[in-house]
KEFIRO-503357 format. One record per atom (N, C-alpha, C): x, y, z; residue number from 0; chain. Coordinates in pm, whole numbers, plus 50000, padded with zeros to 5 digits. Layout:
BEGIN
c1/c2/c3/n/chain
X/Y/Z/NUM/A
...
REM end
This chain:
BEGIN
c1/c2/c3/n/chain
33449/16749/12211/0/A
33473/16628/12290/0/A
33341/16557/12312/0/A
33333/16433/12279/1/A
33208/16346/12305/1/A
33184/16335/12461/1/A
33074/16352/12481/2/A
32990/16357/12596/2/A
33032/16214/12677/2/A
33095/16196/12761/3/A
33048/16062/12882/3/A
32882/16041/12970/3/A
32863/15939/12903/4/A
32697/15946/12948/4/A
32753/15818/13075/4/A
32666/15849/13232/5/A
32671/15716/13326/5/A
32677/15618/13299/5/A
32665/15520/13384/6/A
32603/15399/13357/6/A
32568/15354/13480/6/A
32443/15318/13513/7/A
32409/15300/13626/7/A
32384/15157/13650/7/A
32366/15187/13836/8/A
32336/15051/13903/8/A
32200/15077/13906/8/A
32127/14920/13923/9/A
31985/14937/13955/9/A
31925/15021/14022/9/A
32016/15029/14150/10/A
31979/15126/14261/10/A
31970/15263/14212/10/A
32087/15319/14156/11/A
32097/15440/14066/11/A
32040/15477/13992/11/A
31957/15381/13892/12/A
31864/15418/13777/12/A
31741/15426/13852/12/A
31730/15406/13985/13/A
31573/15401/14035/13/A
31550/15517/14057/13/A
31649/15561/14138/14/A
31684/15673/14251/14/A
31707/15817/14142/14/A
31722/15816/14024/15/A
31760/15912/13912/15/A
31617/15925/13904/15/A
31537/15795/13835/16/A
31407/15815/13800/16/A
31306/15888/13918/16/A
31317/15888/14008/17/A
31275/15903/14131/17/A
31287/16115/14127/17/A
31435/16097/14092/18/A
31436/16234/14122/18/A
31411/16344/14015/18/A
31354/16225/13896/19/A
31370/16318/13735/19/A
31207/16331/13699/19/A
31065/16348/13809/20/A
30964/16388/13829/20/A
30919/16494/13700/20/A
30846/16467/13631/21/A
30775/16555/13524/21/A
30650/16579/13569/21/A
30660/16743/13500/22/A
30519/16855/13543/22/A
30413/16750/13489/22/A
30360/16688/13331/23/A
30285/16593/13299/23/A
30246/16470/13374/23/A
30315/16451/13459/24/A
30275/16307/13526/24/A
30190/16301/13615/24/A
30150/16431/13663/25/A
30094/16503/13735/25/A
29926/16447/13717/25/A
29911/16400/13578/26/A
29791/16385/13558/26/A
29761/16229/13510/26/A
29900/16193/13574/27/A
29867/15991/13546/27/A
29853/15988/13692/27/A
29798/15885/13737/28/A
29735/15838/13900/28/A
29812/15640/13905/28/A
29756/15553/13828/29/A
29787/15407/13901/29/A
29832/15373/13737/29/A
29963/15262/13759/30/A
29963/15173/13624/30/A
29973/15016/13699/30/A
29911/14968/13679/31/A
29944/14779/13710/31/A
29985/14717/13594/31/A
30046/14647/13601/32/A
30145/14546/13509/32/A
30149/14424/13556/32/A
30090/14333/13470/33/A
30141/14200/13490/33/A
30301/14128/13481/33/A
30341/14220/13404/34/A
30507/14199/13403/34/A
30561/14245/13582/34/A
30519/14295/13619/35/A
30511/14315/13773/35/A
30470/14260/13847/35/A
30341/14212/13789/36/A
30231/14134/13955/36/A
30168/14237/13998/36/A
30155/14347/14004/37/A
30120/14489/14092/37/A
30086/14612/13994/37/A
30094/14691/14088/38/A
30062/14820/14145/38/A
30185/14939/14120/38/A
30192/15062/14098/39/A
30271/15155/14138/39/A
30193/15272/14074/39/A
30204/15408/14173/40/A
30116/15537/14188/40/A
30212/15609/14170/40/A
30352/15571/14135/41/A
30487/15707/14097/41/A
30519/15645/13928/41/A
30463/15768/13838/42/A
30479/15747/13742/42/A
30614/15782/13657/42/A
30706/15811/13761/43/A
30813/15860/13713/43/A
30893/15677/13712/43/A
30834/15602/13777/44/A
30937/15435/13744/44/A
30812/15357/13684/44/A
30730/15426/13586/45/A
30658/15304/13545/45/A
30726/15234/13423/45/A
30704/15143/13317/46/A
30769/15149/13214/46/A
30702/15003/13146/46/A
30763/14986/13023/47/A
30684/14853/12962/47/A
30891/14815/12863/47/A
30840/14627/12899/48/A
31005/14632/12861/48/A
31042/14630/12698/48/A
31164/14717/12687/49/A
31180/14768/12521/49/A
31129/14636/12438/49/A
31182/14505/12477/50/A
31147/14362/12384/50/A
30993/14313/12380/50/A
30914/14440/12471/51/A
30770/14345/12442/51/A
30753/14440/12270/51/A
30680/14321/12247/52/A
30663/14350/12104/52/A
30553/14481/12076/52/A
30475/14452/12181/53/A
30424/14601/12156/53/A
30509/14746/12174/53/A
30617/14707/12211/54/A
30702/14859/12190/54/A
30726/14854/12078/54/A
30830/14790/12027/55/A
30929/14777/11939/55/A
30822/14752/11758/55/A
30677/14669/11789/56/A
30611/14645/11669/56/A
30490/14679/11653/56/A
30440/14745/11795/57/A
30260/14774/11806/57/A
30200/14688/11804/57/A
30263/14522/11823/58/A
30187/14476/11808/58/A
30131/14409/11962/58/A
30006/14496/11957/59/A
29894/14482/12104/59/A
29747/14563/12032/59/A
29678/14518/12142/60/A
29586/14544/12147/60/A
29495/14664/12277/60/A
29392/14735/12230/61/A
29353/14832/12342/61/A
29198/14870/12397/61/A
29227/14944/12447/62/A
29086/14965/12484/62/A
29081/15090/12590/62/A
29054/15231/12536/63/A
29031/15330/12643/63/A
28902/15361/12671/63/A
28863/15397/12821/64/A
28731/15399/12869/64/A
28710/15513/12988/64/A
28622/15564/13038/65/A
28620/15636/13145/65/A
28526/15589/13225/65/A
28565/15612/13349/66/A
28496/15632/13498/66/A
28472/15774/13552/66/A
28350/15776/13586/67/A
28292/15887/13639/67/A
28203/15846/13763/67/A
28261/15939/13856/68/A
28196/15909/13971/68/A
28187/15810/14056/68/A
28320/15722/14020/69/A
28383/15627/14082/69/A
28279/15505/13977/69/A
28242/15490/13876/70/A
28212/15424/13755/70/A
28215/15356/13622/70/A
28251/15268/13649/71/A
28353/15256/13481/71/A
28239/15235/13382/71/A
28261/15349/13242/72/A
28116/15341/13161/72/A
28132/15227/13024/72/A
28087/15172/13029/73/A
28056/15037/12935/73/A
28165/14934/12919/73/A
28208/14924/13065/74/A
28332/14818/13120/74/A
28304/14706/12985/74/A
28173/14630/13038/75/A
28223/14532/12979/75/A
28209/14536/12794/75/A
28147/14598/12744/76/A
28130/14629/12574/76/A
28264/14663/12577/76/A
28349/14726/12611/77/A
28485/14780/12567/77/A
28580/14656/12565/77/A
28553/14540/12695/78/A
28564/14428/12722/78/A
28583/14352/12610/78/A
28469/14324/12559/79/A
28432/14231/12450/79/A
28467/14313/12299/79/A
28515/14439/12324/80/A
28560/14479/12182/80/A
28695/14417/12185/80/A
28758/14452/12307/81/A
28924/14427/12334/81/A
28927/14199/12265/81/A
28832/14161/12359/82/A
28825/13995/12309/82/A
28789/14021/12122/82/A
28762/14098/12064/83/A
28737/14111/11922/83/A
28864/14135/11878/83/A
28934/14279/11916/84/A
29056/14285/11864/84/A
29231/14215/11883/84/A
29185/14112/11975/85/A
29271/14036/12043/85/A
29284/13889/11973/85/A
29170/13872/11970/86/A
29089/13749/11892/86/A
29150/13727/11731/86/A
29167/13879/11616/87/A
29150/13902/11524/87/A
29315/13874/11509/87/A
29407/13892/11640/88/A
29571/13908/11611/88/A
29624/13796/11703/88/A
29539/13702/11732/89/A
29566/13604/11795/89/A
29627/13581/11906/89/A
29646/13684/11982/90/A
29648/13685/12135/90/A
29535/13673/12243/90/A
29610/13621/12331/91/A
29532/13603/12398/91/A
29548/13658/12550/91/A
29390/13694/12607/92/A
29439/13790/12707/92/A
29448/13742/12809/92/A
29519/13769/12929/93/A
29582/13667/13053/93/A
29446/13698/13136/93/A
29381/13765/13153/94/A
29262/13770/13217/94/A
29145/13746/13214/94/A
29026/13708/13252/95/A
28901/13741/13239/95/A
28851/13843/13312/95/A
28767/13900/13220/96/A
28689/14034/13248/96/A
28677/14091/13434/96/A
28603/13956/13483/97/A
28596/14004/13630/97/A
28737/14033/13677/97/A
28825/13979/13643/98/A
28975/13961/13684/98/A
28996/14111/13655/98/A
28980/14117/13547/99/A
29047/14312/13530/99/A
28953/14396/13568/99/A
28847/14353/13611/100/A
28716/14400/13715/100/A
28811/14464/13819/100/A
28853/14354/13883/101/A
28925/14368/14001/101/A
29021/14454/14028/101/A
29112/14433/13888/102/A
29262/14520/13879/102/A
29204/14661/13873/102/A
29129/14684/13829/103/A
29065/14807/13783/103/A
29009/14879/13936/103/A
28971/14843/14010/104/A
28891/14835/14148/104/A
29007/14876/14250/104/A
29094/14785/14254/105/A
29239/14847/14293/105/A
29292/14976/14252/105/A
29325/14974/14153/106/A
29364/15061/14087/106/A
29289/15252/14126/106/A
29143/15210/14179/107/A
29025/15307/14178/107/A
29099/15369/14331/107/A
29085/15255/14403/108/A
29096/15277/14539/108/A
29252/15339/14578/108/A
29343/15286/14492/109/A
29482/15376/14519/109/A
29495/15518/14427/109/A
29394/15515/14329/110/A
29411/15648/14285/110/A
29360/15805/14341/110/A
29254/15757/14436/111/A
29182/15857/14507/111/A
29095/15969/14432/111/A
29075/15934/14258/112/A
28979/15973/14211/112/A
28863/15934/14190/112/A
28788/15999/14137/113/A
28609/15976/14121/113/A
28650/15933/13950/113/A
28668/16058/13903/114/A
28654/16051/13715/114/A
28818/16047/13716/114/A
28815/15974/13590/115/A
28919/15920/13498/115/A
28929/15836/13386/115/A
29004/15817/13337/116/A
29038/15753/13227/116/A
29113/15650/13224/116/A
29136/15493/13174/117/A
29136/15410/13160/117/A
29157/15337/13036/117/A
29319/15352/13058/118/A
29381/15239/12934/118/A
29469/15094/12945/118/A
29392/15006/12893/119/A
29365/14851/12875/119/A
29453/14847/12762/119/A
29564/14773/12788/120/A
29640/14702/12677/120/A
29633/14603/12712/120/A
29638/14499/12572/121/A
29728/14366/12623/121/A
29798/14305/12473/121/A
29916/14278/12547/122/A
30055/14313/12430/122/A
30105/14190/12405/122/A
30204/14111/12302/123/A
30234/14021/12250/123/A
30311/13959/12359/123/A
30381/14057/12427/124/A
30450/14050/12527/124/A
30626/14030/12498/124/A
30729/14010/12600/125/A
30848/14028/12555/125/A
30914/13914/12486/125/A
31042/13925/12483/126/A
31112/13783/12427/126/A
31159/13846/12260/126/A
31283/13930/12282/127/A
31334/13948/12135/127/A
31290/14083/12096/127/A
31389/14124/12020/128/A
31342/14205/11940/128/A
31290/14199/11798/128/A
31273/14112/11771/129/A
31240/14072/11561/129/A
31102/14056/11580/129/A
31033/14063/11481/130/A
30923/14099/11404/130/A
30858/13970/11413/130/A
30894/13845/11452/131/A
30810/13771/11460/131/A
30750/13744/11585/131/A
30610/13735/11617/132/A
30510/13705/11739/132/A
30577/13627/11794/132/A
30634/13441/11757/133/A
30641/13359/11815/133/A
30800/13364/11888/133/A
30818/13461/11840/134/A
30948/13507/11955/134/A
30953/13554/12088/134/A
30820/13612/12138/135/A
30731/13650/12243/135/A
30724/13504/12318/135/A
30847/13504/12407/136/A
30822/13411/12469/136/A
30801/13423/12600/136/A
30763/13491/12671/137/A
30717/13560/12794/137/A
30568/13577/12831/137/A
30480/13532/12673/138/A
30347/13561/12698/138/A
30275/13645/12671/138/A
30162/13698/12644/139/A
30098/13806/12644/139/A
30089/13914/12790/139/A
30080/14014/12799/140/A
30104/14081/12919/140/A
29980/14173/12873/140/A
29980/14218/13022/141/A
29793/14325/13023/141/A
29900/14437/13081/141/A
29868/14602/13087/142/A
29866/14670/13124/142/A
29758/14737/13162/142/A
29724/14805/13257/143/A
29609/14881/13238/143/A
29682/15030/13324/143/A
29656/15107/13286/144/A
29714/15271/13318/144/A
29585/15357/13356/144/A
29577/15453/13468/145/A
29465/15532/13461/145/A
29513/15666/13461/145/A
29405/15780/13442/146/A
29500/15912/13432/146/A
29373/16010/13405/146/A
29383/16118/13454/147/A
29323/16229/13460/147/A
29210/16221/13333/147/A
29047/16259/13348/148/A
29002/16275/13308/148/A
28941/16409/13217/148/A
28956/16464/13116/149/A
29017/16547/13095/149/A
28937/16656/12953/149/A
28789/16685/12935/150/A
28707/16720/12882/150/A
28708/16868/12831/150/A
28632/16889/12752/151/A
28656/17069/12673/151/A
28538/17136/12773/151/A
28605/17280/12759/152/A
28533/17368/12845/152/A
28370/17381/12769/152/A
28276/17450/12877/153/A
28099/17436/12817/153/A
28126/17490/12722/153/A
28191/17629/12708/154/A
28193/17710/12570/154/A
28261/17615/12438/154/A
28306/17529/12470/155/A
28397/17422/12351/155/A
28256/17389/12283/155/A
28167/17304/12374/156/A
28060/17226/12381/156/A
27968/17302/12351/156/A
27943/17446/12272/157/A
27833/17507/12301/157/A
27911/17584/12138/157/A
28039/17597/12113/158/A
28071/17673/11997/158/A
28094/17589/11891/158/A
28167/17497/11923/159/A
28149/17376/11824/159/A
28343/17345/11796/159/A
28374/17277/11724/160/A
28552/17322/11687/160/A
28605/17298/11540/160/A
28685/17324/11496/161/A
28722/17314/11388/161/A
28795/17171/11351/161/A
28721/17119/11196/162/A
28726/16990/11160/162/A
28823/17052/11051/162/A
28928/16931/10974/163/A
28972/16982/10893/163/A
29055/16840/10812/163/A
29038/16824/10679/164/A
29044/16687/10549/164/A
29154/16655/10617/164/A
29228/16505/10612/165/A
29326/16491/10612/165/A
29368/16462/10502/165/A
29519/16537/10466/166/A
29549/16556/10362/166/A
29623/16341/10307/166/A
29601/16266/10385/167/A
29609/16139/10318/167/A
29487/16063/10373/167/A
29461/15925/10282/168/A
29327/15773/10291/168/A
29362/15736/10433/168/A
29248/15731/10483/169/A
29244/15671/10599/169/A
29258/15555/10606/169/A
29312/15455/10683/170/A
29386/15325/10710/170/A
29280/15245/10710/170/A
29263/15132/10616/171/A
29070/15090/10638/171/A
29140/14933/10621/171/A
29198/14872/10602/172/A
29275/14711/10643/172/A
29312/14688/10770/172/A
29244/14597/10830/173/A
29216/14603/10980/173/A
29159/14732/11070/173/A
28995/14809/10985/174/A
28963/14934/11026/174/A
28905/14889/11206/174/A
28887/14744/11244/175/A
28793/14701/11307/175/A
28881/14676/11398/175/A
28970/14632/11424/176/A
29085/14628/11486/176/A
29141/14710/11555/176/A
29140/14732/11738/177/A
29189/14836/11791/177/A
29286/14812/11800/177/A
29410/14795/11727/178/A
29582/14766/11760/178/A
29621/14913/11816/178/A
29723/14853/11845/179/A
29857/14984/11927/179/A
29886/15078/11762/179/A
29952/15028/11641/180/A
29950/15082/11521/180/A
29874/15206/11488/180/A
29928/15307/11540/181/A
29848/15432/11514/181/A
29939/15538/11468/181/A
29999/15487/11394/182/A
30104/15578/11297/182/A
30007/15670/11209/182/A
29884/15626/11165/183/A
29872/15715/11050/183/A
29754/15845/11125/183/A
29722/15728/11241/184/A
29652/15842/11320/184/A
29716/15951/11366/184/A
29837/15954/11410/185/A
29899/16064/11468/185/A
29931/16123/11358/185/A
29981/16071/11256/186/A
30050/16140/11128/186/A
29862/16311/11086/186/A
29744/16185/11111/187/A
29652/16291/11054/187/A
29615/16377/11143/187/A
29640/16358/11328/188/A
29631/16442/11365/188/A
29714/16567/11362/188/A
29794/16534/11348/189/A
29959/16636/11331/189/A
29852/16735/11199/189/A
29847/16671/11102/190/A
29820/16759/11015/190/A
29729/16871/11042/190/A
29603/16778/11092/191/A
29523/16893/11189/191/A
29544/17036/11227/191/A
29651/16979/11332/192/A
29731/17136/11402/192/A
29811/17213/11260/192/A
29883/17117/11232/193/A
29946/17231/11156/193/A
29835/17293/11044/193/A
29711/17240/11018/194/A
29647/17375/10939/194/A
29552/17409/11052/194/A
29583/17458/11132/195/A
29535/17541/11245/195/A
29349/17511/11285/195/A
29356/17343/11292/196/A
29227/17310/11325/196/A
29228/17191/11478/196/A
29111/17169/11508/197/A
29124/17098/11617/197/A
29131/16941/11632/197/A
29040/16908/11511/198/A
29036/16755/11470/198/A
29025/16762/11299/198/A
29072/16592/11280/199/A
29075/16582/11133/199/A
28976/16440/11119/199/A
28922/16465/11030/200/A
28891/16349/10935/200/A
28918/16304/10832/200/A
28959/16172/10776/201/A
29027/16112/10660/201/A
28876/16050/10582/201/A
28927/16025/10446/202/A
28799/15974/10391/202/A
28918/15869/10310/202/A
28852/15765/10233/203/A
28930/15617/10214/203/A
28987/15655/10052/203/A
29022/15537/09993/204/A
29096/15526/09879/204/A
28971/15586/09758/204/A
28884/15528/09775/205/A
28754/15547/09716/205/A
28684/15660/09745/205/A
28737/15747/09823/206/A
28651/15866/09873/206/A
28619/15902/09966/206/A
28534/15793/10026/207/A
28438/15759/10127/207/A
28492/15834/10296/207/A
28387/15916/10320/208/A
28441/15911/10494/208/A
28451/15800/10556/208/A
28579/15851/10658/209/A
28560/15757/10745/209/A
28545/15790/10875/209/A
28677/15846/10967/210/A
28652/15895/11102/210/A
28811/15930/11146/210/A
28792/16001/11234/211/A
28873/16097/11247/211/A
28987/16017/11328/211/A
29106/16093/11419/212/A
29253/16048/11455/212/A
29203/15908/11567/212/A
29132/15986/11649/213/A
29068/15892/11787/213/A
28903/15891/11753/213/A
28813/15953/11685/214/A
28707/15996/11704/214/A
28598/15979/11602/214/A
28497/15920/11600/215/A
28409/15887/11490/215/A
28324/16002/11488/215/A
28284/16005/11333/216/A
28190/16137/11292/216/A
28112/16092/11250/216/A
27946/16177/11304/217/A
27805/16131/11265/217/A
27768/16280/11188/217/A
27683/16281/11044/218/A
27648/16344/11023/218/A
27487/16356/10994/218/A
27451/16433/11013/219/A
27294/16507/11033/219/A
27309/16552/10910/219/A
27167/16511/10814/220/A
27157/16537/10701/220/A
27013/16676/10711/220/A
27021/16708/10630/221/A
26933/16821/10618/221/A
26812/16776/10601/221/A
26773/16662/10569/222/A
26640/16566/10570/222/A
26593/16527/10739/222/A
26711/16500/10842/223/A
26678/16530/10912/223/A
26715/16364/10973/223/A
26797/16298/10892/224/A
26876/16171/10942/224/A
27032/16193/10993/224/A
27011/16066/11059/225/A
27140/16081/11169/225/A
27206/15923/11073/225/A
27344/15981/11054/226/A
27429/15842/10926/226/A
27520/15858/10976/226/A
27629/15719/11002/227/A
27703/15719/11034/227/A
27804/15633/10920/227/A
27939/15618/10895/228/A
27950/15506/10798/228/A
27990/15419/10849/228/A
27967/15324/10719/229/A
27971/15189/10699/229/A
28078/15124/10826/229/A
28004/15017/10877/230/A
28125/14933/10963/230/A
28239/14915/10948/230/A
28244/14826/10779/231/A
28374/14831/10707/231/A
28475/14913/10733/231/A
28447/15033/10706/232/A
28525/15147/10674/232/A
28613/15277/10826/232/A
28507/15177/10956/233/A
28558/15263/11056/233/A
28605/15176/11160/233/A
28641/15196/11278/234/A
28630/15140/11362/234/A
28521/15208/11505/234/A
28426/15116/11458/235/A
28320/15203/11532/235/A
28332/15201/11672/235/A
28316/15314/11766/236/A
28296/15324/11903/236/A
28196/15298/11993/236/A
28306/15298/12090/237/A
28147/15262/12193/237/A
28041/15331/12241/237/A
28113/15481/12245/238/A
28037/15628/12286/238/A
27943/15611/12123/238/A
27980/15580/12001/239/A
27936/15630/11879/239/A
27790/15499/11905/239/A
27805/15362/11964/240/A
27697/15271/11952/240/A
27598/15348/12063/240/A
27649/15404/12178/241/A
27549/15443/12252/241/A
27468/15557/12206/241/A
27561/15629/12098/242/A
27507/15777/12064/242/A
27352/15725/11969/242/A
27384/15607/11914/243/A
27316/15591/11783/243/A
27207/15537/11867/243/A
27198/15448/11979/244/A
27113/15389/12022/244/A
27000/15499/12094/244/A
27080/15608/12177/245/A
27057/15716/12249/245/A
26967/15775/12123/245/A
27009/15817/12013/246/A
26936/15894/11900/246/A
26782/15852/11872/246/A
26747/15706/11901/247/A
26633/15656/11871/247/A
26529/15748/11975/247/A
26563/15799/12068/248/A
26479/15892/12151/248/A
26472/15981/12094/248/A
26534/16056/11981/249/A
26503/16207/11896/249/A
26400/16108/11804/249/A
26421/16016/11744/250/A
26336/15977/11636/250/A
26198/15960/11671/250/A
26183/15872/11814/251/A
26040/15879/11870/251/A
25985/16031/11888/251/A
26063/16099/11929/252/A
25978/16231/11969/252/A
25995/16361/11844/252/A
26033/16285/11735/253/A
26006/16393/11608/253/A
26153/16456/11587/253/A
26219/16456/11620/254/A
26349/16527/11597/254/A
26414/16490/11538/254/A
26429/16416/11462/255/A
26526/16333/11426/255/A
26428/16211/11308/255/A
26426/16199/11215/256/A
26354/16138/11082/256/A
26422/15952/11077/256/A
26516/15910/11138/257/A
26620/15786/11146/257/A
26723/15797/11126/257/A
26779/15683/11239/258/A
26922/15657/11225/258/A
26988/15557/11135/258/A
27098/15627/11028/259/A
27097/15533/10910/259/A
27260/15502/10898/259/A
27306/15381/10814/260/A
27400/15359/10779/260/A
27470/15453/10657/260/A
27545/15501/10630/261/A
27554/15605/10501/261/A
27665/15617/10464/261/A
27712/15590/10358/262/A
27872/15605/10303/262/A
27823/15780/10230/262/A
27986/15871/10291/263/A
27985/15969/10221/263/A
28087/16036/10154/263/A
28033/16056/09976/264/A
28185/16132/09905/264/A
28218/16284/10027/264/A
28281/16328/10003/265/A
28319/16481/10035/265/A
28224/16547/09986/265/A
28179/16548/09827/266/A
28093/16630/09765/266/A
27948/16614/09823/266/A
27939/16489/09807/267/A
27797/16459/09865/267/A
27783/16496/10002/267/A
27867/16504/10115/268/A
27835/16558/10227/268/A
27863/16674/10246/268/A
27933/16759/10168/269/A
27890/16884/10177/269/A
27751/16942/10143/269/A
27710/16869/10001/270/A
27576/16962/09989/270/A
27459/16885/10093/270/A
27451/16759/10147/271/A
27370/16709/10246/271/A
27389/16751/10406/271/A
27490/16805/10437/272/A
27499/16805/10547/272/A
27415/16926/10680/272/A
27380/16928/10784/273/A
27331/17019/10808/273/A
27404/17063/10982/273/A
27419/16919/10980/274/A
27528/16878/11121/274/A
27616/16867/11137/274/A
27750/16820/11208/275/A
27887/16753/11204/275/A
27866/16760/11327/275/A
27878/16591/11405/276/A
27989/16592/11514/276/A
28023/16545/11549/276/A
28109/16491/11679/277/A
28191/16379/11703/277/A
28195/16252/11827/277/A
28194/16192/11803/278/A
28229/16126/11931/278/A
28333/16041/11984/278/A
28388/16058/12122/279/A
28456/15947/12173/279/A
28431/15971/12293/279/A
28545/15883/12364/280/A
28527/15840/12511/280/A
28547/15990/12601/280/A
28651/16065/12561/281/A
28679/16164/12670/281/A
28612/16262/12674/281/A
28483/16284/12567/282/A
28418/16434/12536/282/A
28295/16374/12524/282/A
28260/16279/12489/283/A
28103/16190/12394/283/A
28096/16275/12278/283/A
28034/16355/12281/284/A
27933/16418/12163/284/A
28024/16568/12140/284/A
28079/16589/12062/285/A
28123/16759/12054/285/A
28109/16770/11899/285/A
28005/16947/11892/286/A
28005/16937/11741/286/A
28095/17026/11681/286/A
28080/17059/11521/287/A
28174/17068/11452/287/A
28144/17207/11407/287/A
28198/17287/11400/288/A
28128/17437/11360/288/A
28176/17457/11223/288/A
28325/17426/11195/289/A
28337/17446/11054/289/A
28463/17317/10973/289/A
28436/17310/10867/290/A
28509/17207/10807/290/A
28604/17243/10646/290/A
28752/17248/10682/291/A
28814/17281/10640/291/A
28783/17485/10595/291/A
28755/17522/10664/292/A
28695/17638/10672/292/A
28562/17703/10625/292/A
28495/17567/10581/293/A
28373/17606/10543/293/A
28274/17588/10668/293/A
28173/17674/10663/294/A
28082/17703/10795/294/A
27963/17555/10771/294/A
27976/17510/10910/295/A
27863/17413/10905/295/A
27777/17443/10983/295/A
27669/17479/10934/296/A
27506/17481/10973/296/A
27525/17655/10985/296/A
27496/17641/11176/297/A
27465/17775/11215/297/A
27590/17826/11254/297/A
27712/17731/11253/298/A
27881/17750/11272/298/A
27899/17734/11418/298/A
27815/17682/11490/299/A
27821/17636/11621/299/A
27729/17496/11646/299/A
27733/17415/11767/300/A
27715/17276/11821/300/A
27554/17286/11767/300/A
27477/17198/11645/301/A
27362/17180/11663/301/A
27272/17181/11746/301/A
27131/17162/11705/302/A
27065/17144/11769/302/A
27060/16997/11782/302/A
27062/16953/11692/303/A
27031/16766/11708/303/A
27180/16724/11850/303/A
27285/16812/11804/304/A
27392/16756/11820/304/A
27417/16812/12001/304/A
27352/16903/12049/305/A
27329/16929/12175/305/A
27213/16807/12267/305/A
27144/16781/12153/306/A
27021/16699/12248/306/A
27094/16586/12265/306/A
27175/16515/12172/307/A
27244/16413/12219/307/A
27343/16395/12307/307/A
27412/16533/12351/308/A
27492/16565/12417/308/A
27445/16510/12579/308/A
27300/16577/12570/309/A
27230/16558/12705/309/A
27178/16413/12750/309/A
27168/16406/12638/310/A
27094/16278/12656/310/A
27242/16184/12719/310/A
27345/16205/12676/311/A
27472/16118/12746/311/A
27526/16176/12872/311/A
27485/16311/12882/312/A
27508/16361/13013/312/A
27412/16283/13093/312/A
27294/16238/13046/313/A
27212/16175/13177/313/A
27173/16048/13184/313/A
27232/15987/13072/314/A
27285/15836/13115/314/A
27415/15821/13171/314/A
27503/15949/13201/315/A
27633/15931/13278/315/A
27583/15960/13472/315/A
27476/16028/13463/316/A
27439/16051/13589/316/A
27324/15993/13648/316/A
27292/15888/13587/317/A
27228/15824/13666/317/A
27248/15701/13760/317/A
27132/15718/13850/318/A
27147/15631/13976/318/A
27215/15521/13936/318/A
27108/15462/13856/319/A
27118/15301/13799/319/A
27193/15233/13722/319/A
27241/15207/13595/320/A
27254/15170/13483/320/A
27336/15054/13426/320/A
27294/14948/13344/321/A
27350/14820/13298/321/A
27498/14905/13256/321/A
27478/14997/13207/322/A
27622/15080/13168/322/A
27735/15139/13240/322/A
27678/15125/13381/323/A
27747/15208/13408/323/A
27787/15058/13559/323/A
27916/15039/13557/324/A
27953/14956/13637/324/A
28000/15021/13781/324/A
27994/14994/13955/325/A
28067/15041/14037/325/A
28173/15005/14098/325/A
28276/15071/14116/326/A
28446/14982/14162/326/A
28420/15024/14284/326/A
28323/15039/14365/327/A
28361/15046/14540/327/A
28280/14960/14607/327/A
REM end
C-alpha cells in the first residue's frame, strides 16, 4: 500500500521543522538572508527558495572565510574576489562590502563565537525554474551562513595526510571563477575516500597540476623553490596569496631559494619534488606525507612546510593587522 505523506499548513511545516532538530546543526550558529531581511540562529528553519537559480542551476557565486578571535581574516580580498567572480557571471551583488561588513558584525554578535567560518553567497536569485538567468526575476540575493570553525588535530599538522590522483581532468573553463558548480569537486573528493586517502588532486587535459577538491597545492622543489601553478589553470586562494607572500620571509633568511610560478607533469613532480602541501581557509598550510602511496620527503609535514605554517599562525595572532578585520 502506498504511503500517505501530510500536507501541511504553514504553521505545521514550521512547528515539524522546529521539532525535526539534527545532531549536525549543532555546529551552524547565524544564517541572514536577504530573501528575509534578517537574521535566524535555529538552523533547523533556515532554507534558500527551490526557484533561486542557485539551487536548481549553481548558478551563484561564493566566498568562504574565517574569523578568529572575533576577526574576519582577509574580509575584504575575499570581497573583491567574490566582485571578480560575480562580475565574470554577470550578477550583481545587492551589497557593498561595508554593508556585509555589517551583516557579518550582526551575525558575530548573535552567534556568541570568537572563531568561525563564513559563507558568502550571492545567487541569481528566484523567479522560475528554467535555465535561463533572465527568468530570475526577484533579483540577485546574498546569503551569508556562519558555522563552527573546525581544524585538524597538532598531530594532523605535524604527520602530514594522505594526497591521492584524481582519477579524472580537473575543471579548468572558468578555473578563476568561484561559482556554486562544484560537481566535479565533490565527484574528486569522493574518489579520495574511496581510495582510502584524505585529499585529492586533479591535474588538467594536458597533464598539468592543478589543485585539489577545496584546496590549492604548493610544491617545494628539491632545489629549494616554492611553485605554485599557473593562474590559468587554478583558482588561486587567498590563504595560497598570503602563503606565497608569507614565503618571501624564508627566501630573505636562506630557506627557501624563490617563490616561482611552475606548471607540473605528474612525472616531472615526482622526480622534483621534496615537499607537498596544502592550503585553504579552514587549516592554512597542512602537509602532505604521501601521494598516491608514494612517500614524500621524510613522509611527514616539512620543514619548509611547518615554517610556513607558523608564520600564518602569527599573522593570525596578532595585535594589529591590515588582514585581519574586527566585528566588535
Amino acid at each position: 500500500m502506498a504511503k500517505t505523506w501530510p500536507s501541511f499548513t504553514p504553521s505545521e511545516l514550521l512547528q515539524t521543522q522546529l521539532n525535526n532538530k539534527k545532531p549536525w546543526q549543532e555546529n551552524y550558529f547565524v544564517m541572514f538572508s536577504t530573501v528575509w531581511g534578517g537574521y535566524s540562529t535555529d538552523p533547523s528553519i533556515w532554507g534558500v527558495p527551490p526557484d533561486d537559480h542557485m539551487t536548481h542551476r549553481g548558478d551563484a557565486v561564493f566566498e568562504s572565510f574565517k574569523c578568529v578571535n572575533g576577526r574576519a581574516y582577509c574580509f575584504f580580498e575575499h570581497f573583491d574576489r567574490l566582485c571578480h567572480s560575480a562580475g565574470a557571471l554577470e550578477l550583481t551583488i545587492p551589497m557593498t562590502n561595508h554593508e556585509i561588513l555589517d551583516v557579518l558584525k550582526g551575525a558575530y554578535r548573535l552567534g556568541g563565537h570568537e572563531d568561525f567560518v563564513v559563507r558568502l553567497t550571492v545567487s541569481r536569485g528566484p523567479g522560475s525554474f528554467s535555465v535561463n538567468p533572465y527568468d530570475s526575476v526577484g533579483g540577485s540575493q546574498l546569503y551569508l551562513v556562519t558555522t563552527k570553525l573546525k581544524r585538524p588535530s597538532p598531530e594532523v599538522y605535524e604527520k602530514g595526510v594522505k594526497l591521492a590522483t584524481s582519477p579524472f581532468p580537473a575543471k579548468i573553463r572558468n578555473a578563476d571563477i568561484k561559482s556554486c558548480d562544484y560537481l566535479d569537486n565533490a565527484l574528486a573528493k569522493k574518489a579520495a575516500i574511496d581510495q582510502g586517502a584524505d585529499y585529492v588532486v586533479s591535474f588538467d587535459h594536458s597533464g598539468y597540476l592543478t589543485e585539489g577538491a577545496t584546496e590549492n597545492v604548493v610544491v617545494v622543489t628539491k632545489s629549494g623553490h616554492l611553485c605554485v601553478p599557473s593562474a590559468s589553470r587554478i583558482l588561486r586562494g587567498i590563504t595560497l596569496s598570503r602563503v606565497m607572500a608569507l614565503a618571501q620571509t624564508l627566501v630573505a633568511q636562506g630557506d627557501l631559494k624563490g617563490v616561482e610560478i611552475r606548471d607540473f607533469t605528474q612525472s616531472k613532480l615526482k622526480a622534483e619534488v621534496a615537499e607537498i602541501f596544502l592550503t585553504t581557509t579552514s587549516f592554512d598550510v597542512l602537509g602532505v606525507s604521501s601521494w598516491d602511496g608514494q612517500i614524500i620527503g621524510s613522509g611527514q609535514a616539512g620543514p619548509i612546510t611547518k615554517k610556513l605554517f607558523q608564520l600564518m599562525e602569527n599573522e593570525l595572532g596578532q595585535a594589529e593587522s591590515p588582514y585581519l578585520t574586527p566585528l566588535a
